[in-house]
N, C-alpha and C positions, 0 to 999 in steps of 0.2 A: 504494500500500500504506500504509495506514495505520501508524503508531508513536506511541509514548507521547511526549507533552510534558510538561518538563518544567514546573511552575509558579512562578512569582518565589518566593522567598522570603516577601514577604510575605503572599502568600496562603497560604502553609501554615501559617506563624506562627499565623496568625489562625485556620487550622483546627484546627490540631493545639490551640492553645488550648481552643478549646468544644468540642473531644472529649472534653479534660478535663477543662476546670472542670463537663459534665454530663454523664459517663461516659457517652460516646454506643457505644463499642465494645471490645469486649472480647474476649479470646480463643476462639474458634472459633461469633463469629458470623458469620451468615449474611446479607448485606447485599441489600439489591433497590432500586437506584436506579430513580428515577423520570424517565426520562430524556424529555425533549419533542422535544429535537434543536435547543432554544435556546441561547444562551449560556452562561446559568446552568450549568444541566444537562450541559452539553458540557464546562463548567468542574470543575464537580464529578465529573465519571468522573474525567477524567487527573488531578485532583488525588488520588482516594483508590486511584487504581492506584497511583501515586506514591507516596505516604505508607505503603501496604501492605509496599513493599520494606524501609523502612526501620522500621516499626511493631515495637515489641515483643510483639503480641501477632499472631493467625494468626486471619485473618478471610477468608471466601468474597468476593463481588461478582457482582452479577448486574444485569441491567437490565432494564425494560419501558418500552411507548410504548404509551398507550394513544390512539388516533385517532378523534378524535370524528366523523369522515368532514364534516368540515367543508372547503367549496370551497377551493381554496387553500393547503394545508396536505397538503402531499405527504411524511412520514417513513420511506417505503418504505428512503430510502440509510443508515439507520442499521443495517437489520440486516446488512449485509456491511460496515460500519465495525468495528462491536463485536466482528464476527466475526475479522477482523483485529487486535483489540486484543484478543483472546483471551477476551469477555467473555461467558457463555450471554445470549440475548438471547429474550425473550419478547413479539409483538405482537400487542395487543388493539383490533378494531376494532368497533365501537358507534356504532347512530345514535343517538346521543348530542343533536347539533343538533333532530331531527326530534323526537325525547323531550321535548324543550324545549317545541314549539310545544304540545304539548298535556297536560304533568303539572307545568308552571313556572307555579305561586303568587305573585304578587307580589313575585319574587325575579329578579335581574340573572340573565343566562345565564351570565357568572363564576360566579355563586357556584354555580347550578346545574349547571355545568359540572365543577368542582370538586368536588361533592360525587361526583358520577354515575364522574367518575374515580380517585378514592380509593378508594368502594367495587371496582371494578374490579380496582387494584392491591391490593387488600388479600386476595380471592380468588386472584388470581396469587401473590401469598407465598405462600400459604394451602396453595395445588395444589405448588407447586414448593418447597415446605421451607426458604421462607424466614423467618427471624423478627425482623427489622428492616427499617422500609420507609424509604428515607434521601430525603427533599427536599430542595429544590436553593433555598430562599426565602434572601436575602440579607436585611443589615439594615436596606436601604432600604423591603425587605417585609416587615418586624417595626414599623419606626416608619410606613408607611402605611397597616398595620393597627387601631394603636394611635389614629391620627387619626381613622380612619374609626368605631372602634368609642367613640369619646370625643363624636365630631360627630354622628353618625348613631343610635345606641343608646343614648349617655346611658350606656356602661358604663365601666369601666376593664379593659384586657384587650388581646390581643394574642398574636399564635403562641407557641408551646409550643418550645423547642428541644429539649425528649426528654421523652415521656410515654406512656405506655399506652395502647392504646385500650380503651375500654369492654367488650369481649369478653376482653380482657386476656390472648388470647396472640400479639399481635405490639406493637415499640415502635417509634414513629417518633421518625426524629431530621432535626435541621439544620443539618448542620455549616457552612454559610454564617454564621449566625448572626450573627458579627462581621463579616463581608466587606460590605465598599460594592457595589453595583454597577458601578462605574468600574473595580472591578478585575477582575470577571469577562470585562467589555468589552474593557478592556485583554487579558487572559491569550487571550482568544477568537480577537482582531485580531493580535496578535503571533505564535500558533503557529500561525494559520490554522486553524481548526477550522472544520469542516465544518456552522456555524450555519445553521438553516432556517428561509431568510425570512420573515416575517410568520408568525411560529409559532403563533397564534390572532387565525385573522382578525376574526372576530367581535367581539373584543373591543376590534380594533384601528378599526372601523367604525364604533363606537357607545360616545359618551363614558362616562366611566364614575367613578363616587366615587375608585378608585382614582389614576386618573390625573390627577384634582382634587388632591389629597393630594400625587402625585408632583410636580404643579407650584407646590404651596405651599410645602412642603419645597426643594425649589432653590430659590424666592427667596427662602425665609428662609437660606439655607446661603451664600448671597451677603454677606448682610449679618452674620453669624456664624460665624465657621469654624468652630467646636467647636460646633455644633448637636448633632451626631451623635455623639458625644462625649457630651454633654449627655443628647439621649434616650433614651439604651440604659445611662447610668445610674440613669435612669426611669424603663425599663423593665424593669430586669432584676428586680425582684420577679413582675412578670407573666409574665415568661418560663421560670419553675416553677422545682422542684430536681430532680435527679436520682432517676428510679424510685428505690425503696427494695429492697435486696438482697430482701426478703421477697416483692416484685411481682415480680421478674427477677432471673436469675441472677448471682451476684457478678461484678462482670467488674472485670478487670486494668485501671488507670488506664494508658491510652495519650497518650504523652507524646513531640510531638513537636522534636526538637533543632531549632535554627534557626542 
């Protein structure tokens, strides 16, 4: 039977932080995690079921798994976890891989992978009345964003931690934002979470910019401790301001005690 864990303190620190400094939630929204059945994601449910009891404000939760039917990649055991953790659970399955082989333009299957699944989740809100789509991207995938779109594009730019989207009736947010990876790993390993192995094989197959990035980043983190520190003080103009009350509804600043 599954039960809520609880998360160290310092991972809620850090969320309850970027909830506020970019008013990610507010009273009587409606939340739609993007759940994979990774780490990340596994981290992020029981931290914001967690944070919920104690939240001054009064927000729904809800989750979806969208299954690219990619070999390998079995997310069947989440819907009677979620269902145990009291969570409505939505699963969308898409040949998604197959989709690839013959509408992907000179574009990684991440990235076409990603788009193909965002539209999907953004439908599922859409159908099920949700109007916050919540990602699970930590800051290790804010500043290997930021590499890739500096090395590869020639831009300055990098994930959004709360923004609109362009139809402009649902907002997505990140509350990992500030989180390292290391800690979701930790939070994962410690309470046992029920992580699913090689959560996108595909990507794990076939090298990828991404994981260039990831492994230039640890050897610079070797030789600097405060790297990370450093980039996400360099990032944070790229990582926008909070909707404007006039875009989205005023919401209560949620502010969590530590």
């Amino acid at each position: 039977m599954a039960s809520l864990k609880t998360p160290p303190k310092s991972l809620t620190r850090a969320v309850g932080r970027a909830i506020a400094d970019y008013r990610m939630i507010g009273d009587g929204d409606r939340l739609l995690l993007a759940l994979s059945g990774g780490k990340d994601s596994l981290s992020l449910l029981h931290t914001l079921l967690y944070l919920r009891s104690y939240a001054p404000v009064s927000f729904d939760l809800g989750a979806a798994t969208v299954d690219p039917q990619i070999e390998g990649f079995d997310p069947s055991p989440l819907q009677q976890y979620t269902a145990e953790l009291g969570v409505p659970y939505f699963y969308r399955s898409e040949p998604i891989m197959e989709r690839a082989q013959t509408h992907m333009q000179g574009d990684s299957f991440c990235s076409f992978c990603s788009r193909m699944r965002r539209g999907i989740l953004y439908t599922t809100a859409r159908d099920n009345g949700y109007d916050v789509l919540v990602l699970a991207q930590h800051l290790d995938d804010v500043a290997e964003s930021f590499l890739m779109s500096a090395f590869h594009r020639g831009r300055l730019e990098t994930m959004k931690a709360h923004y609109v989207i362009d139809a402009k009736d649902l907002r997505v947010i990140r509350p990992f934002i500030y989180v390292r990876e290391r800690q979701t790993a930790q939070f994962a390993r410690s309470a046992g979470l029920p992580v699913i192995a090689d959560n996108c094989p595909a990507c794990f197959r076939m090298p990828t910019q991404r994981l260039q990035m990831k492994t230039l980043l640890a050897q610079q983190e070797r030789e600097h401790k405060h790297l990370f520190a450093n980039m996400l003080h360099t990032m944070r103009p790229l990582m926008g301001d909070p909707p404007t009350p006039d875009t989205t509804k005023q919401r209560a600043t949620m502010r969590v005690a530590g």
